[in-house]
SEROVO-149689 format. One record per residue (C-alpha): residue number from 1; residue in one letter; chain; x, y, z. Coordinates in pm, 1 decimal. Layout:
<tordrens>
+-----+---+---+----------+----------+----------+
:   k : r : c :        x :        y :        z :
+-----+---+---+----------+----------+----------+
: NUM : a : A :        X :        Y :        Z :
...
+-----+---+---+----------+----------+----------+
</tordrens>
This chain:
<tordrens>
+-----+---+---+----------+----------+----------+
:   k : r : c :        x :        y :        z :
+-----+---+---+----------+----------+----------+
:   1 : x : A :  -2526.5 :   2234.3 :    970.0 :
:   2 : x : A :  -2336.7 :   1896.1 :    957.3 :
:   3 : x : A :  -2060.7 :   2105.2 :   1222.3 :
:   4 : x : A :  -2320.3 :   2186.8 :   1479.3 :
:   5 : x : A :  -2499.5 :   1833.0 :   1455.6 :
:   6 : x : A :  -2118.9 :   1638.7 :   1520.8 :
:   7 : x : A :  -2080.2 :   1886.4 :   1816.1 :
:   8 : x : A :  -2400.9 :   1818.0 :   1997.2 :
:   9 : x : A :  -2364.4 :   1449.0 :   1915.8 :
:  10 : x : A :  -2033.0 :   1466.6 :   2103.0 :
:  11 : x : A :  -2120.0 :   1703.9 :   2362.9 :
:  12 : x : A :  -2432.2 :   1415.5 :   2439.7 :
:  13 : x : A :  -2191.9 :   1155.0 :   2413.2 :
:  14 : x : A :  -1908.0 :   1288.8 :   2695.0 :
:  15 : x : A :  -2222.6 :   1363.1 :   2935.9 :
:  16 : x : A :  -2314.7 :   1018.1 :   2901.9 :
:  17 : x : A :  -1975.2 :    920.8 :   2954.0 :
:  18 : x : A :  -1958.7 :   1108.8 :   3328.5 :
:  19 : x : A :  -2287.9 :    987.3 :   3429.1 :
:  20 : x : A :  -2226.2 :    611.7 :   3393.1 :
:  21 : x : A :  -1856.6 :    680.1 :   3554.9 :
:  22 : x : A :  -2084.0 :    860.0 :   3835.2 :
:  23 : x : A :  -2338.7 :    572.1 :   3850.3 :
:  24 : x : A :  -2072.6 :    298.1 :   3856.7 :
:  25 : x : A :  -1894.6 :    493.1 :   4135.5 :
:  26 : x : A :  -2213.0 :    494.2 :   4423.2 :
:  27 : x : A :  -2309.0 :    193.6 :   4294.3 :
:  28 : x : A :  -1976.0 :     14.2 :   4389.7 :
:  29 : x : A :  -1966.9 :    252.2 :   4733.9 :
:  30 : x : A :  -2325.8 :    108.0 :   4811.7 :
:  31 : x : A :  -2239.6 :   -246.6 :   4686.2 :
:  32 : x : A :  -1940.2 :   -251.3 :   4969.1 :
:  33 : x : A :  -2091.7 :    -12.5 :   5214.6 :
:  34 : x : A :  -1742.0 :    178.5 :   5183.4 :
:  35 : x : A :  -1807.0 :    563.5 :   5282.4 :
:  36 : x : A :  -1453.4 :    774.2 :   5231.9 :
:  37 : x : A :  -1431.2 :   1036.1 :   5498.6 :
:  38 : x : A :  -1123.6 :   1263.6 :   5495.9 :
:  39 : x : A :   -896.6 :   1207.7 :   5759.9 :
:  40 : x : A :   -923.0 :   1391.9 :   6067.3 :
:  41 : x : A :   -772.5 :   1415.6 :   6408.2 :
:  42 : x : A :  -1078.5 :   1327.2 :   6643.4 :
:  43 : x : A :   -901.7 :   1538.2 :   6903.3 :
:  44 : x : A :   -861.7 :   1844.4 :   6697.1 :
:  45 : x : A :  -1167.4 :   2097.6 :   6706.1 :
:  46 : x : A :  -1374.7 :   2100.1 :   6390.4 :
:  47 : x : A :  -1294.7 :   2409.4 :   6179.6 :
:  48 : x : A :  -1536.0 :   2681.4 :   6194.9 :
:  49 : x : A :  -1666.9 :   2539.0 :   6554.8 :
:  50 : x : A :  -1739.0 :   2855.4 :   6828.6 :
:  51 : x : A :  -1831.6 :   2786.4 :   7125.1 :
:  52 : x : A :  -1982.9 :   3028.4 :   7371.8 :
:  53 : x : A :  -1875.2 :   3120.0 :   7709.7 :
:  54 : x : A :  -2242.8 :   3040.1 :   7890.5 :
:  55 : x : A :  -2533.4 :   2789.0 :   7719.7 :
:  56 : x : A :  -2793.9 :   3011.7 :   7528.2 :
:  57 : x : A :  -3116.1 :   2969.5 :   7485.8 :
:  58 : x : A :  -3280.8 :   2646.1 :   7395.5 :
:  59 : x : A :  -3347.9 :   2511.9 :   7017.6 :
:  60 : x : A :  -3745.6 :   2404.1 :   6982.3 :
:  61 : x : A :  -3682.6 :   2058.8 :   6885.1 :
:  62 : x : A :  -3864.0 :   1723.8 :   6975.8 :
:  63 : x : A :  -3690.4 :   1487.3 :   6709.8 :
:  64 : x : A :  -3350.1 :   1531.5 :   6522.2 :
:  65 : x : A :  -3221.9 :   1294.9 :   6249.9 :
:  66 : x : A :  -2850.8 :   1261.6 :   6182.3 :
:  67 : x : A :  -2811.0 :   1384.5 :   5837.3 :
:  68 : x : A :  -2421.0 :   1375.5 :   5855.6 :
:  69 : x : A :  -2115.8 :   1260.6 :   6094.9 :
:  70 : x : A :  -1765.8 :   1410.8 :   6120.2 :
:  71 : x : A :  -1481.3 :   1190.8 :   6244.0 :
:  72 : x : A :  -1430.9 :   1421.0 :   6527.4 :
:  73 : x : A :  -1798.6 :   1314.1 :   6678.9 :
:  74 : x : A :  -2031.7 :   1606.1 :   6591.7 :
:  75 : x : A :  -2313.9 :   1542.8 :   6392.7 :
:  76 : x : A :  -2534.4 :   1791.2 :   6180.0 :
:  77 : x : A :  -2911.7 :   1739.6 :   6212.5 :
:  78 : x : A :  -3223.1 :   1833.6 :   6074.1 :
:  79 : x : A :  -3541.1 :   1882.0 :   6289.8 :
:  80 : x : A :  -3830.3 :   1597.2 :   6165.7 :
:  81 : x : A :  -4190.7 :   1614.0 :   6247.7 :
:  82 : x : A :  -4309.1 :   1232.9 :   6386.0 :
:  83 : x : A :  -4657.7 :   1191.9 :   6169.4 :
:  84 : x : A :  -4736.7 :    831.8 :   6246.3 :
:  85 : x : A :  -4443.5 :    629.4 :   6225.5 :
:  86 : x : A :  -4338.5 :    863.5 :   5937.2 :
:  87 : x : A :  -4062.4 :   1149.5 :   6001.9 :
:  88 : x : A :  -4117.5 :   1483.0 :   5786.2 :
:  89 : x : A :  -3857.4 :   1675.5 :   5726.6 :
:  90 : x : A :  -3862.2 :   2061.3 :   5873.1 :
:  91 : x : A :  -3635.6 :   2320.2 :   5860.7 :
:  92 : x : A :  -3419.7 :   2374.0 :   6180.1 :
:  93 : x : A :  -3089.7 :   2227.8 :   6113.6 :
:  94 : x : A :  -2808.5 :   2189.2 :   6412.5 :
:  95 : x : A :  -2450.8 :   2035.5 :   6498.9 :
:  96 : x : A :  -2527.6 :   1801.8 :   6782.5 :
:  97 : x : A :  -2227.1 :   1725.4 :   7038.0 :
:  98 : x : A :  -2221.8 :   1377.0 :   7173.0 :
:  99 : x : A :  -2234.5 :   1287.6 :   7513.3 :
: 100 : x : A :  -1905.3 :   1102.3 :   7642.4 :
: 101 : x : A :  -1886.8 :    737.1 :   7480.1 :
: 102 : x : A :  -2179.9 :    859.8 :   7227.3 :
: 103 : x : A :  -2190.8 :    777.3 :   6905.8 :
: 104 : x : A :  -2410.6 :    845.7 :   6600.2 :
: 105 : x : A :  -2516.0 :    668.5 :   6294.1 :
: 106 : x : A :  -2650.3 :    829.3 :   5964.4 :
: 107 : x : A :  -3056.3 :    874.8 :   6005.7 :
: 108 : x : A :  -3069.2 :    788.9 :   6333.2 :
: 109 : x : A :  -3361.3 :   1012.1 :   6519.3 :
: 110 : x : A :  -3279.7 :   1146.7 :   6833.5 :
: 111 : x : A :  -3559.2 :   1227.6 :   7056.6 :
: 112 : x : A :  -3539.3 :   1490.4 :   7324.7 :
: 113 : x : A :  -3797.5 :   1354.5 :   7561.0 :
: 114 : x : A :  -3998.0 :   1614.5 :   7769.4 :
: 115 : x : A :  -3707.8 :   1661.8 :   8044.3 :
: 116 : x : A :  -3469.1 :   1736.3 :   7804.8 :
: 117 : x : A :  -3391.4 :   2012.0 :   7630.6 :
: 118 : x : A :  -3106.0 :   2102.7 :   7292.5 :
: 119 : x : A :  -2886.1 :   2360.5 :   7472.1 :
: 120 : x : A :  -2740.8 :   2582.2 :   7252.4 :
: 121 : x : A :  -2353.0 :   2617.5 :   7343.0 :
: 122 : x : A :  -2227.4 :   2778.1 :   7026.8 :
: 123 : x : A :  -2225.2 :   2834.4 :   6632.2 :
: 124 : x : A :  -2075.6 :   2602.3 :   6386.8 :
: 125 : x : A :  -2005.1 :   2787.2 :   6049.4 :
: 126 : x : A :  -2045.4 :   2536.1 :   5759.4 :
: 127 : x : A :  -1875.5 :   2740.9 :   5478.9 :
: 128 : x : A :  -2212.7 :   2851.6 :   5331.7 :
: 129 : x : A :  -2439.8 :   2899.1 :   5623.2 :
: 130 : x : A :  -2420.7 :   2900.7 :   6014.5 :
: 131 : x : A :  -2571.8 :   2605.6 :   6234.6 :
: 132 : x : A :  -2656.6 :   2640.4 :   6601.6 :
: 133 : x : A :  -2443.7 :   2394.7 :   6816.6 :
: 134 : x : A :  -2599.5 :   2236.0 :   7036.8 :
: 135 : x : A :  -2583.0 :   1949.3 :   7354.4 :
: 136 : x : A :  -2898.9 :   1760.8 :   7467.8 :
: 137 : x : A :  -2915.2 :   1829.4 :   7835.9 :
: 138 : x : A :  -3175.1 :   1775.1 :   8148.8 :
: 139 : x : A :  -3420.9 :   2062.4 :   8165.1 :
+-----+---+---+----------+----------+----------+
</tordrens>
């Protein structure tokens, strides 16, 4: 009995251990604002980006909010529901392509005003699922 009681008392102790080395970690990222991105050639194509020959159809979005940026540019995005000044999350998610000299910053929402339109040029394939790519375009 005194076995199994020194066993859980250690196996409590070493997650302990990793979460306050996890904690201390974000804490010191947020502290500094330092976000470590893997390196990346911002001219080389992001891997598992297809693009299609001729635009597709259109993605029914009104608002998009940047949940991630790759050094190359691209930016995945979930589709948000404007409720007041709140933002609800939905669940279309897409790889937006900047425009030339376009830039985007973590949460930012992107509206596609009513002469707009998210053009989808292609398929970006995450690993685990598939996102459509698309370009924000005049209707």
């Amino acid at each position: 009995m005194k076995n199994v009681l020194w066993y859980v008392i250690g196996v409590l102790c070493g997650v302990l251990v990793m979460m306050m080395h996890e904690s201390d970690t974000a804490q010191l990222e947020a502290e500094e604002g330092i976000e470590v991105v893997e390196a990346q050639d911002v001219n080389k194509p992001l891997p598992g980006l297809k693009m299609f020959d001729t635009p597709q159809s259109s993605v029914p979005v009104k608002y998009l909010q940047i949940t991630e940026i790759y050094p190359s540019g691209e930016a995945e995005a979930r589709e948000v529901e404007k409720i007041g000044t709140n933002y609800i999350n939905r669940d279309i998610k897409v790889l937006i392509l900047p425009k030339e000299g376009e830039n985007f910053y973590t949460n930012q929402i992107v509206t596609i005003s009513s002469t707009q339109k998210a053009q989808r040029v292609g398929e970006y394939n995450t690993g685990y699922s598939i996102l459509p790519v698309v370009r924000i375009t005049n209707k």
